[in-house]
C-alpha positions, -999 to 999 in steps of 0.1 A, spaced: 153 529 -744 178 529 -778 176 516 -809 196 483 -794 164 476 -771 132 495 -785 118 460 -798 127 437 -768 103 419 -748 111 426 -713 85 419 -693 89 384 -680 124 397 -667 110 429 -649 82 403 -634 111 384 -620 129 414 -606 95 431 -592 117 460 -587 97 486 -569 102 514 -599 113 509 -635 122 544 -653 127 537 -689 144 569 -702 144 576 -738 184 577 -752 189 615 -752 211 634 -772 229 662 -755 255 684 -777 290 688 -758 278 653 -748 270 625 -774 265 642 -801 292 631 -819 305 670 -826 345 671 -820 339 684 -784 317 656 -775 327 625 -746 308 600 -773 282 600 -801 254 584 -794 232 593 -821 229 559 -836 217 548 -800 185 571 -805 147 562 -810 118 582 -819 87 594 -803 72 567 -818 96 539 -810 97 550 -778 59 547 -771 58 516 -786 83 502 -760 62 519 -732 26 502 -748 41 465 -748 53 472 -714 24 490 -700 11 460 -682 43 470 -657 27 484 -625 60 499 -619 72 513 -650 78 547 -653 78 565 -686 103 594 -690 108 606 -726 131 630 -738 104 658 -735 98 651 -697 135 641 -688 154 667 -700 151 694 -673 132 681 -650 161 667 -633 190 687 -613 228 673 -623 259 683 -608 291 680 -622 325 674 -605 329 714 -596 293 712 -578 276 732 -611 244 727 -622 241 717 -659 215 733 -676 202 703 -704 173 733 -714 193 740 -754 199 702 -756 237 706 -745 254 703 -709 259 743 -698 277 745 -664 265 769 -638 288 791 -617 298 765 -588 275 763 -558 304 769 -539 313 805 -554 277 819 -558 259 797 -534 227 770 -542 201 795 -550 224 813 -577 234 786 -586 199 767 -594 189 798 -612 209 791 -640 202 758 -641 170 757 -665 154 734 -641 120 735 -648 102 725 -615 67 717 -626 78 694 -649 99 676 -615 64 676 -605 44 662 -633 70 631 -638 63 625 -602 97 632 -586 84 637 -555 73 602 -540 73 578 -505 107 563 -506 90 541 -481 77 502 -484 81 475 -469 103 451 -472 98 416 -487 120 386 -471 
């Protein structure tokens, strides 16, 4: 959810899909990122939303069975990310801090500097049945 999307209406297209989850994240700003500092990929601060905004996108879509809420405050290190020389990126000082590689120090090491925070994996609800049947 941005500031392009925080007041759209999109529940008669989610209907449609019925996709079986809908994660809206909340546009997260990560320095070394999209933070617009001269290191960063892109700047994406103009794409951000508030707390506020942000809830108020959830409440007119909260008739979605399926929709699953992550704000910034949930998403940011409760998920594991791996970059191209298998480190974890630690998100936990709102940059991208890589890891020593899995390969070098092994996964364990590794995931220890990753500022993963697991009870916040489970609280979102990151552990679920993949499972369901399939509709024709």
């Amino acid at each position: 959810v941005c500031s392009l999307n925080h007041d759209e209406d999109m529940n008669e297209h989610v209907s449609r899909l019925e996709p079986y989850r809908w994660k809206a994240f909340q546009c997260l700003i990560l320095k070394g990122e999209n933070a617009g500092g001269p290191n960063d990929i892109n700047d994406a601060r103009k794409l951000q939303v508030s707390k506020g905004q942000f809830d108020a996108f959830i409440d007119s879509h909260s008739g979605q069975s399926m929709l699953i809420p992550e704000p910034n405050t949930v998403m940011q290190n409760s998920y594991l990310l791996l970059d191209e020389e298998l480190r974890f990126l630690d998100c936990s000082e709102n940059g991208k801090v890589p890891s020593q590689s899995i390969l070098k120090v092994g996964v364990e090491q590794a995931l220890s500097q990753a500022g993963f925070d697991d009870s916040m994996f489970l609280n979102r609800g990151g552990v679920f049945d993949w499972t369901r049947e399939r509709s024709n």
